[in-house]
Legacy VTK file of the C-alpha trace (Angstrom):
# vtk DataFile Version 3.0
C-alpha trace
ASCII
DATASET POLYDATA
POINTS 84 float
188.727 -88.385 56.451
188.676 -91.102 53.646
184.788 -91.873 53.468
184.121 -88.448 54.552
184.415 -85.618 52.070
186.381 -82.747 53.517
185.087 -79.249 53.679
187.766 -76.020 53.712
186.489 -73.419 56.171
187.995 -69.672 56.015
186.980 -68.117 59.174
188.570 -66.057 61.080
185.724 -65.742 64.594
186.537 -68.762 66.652
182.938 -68.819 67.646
181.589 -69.227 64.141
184.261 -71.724 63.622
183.182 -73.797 66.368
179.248 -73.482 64.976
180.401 -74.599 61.255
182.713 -76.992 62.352
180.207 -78.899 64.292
177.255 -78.511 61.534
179.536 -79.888 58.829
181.071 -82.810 61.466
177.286 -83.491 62.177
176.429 -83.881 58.930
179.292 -86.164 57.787
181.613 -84.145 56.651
185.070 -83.521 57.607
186.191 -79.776 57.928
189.250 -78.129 57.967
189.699 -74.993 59.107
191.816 -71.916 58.462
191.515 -68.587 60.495
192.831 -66.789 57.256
192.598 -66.215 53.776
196.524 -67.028 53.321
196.345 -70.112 55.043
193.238 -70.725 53.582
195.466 -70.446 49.998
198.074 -72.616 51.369
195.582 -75.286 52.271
194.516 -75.522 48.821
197.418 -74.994 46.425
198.826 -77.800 48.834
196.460 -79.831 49.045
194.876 -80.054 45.655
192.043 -82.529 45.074
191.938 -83.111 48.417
188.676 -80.491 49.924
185.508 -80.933 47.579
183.977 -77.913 48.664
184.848 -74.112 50.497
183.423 -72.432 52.720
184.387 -68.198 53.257
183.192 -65.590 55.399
183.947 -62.512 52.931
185.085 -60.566 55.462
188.001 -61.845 56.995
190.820 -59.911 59.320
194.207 -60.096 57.369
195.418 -58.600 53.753
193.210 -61.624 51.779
189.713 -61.525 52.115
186.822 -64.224 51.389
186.615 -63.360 47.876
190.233 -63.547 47.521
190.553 -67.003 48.483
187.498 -68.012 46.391
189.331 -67.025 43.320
192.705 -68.796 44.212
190.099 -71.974 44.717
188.930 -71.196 41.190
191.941 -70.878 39.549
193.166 -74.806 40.606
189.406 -75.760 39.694
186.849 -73.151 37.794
184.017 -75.629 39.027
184.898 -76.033 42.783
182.014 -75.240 45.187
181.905 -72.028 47.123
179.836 -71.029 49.860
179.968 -67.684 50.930
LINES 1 85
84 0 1 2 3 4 5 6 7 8 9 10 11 12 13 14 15 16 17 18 19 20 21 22 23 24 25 26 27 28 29 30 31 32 33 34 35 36 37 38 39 40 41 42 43 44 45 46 47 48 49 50 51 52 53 54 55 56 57 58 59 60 61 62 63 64 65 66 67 68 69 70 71 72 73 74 75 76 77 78 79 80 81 82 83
């Protein structure tokens, strides 16, 4: 993952997982991915600095949703890129 620039993916269908994984892996990036808002959260209050960019399905199964975890990203960086 060092020359590649990791990518946080919230998504809870393992089908669209698979599909985003392999479109950011494809085009050089490195994605991680979390089937859940709160361990979506986790991810990135533990691993600050370390994903460049997020990317969250709004709707997610669970008590956090999308645009939960977009605002905890926010919080550690007000400029950090979302994709919804």
């Amino acid at each position: 993952m060092e020359d590649q620039l990791a990518i946080l993916v919230v998504e809870d269908d393992q089908e669209i997982q698979t599909i985003v994984e392999e479109a950011l892996t494809e085009g050089g990036f490195a994605p991680a991915i979390a089937p859940s808002g709160e361990e979506a959260v986790t991810l990135l209050i533990g691993n600050k600095g370390t994903y460049r960019a997020l990317v969250a399905d709004v709707k997610l199964r669970g008590r956090m949703d999308g645009w939960e975890v977009a605002r905890h990203a926010r919080k550690i960086d007000p400029a950090f890129p979302i994709i919804y």
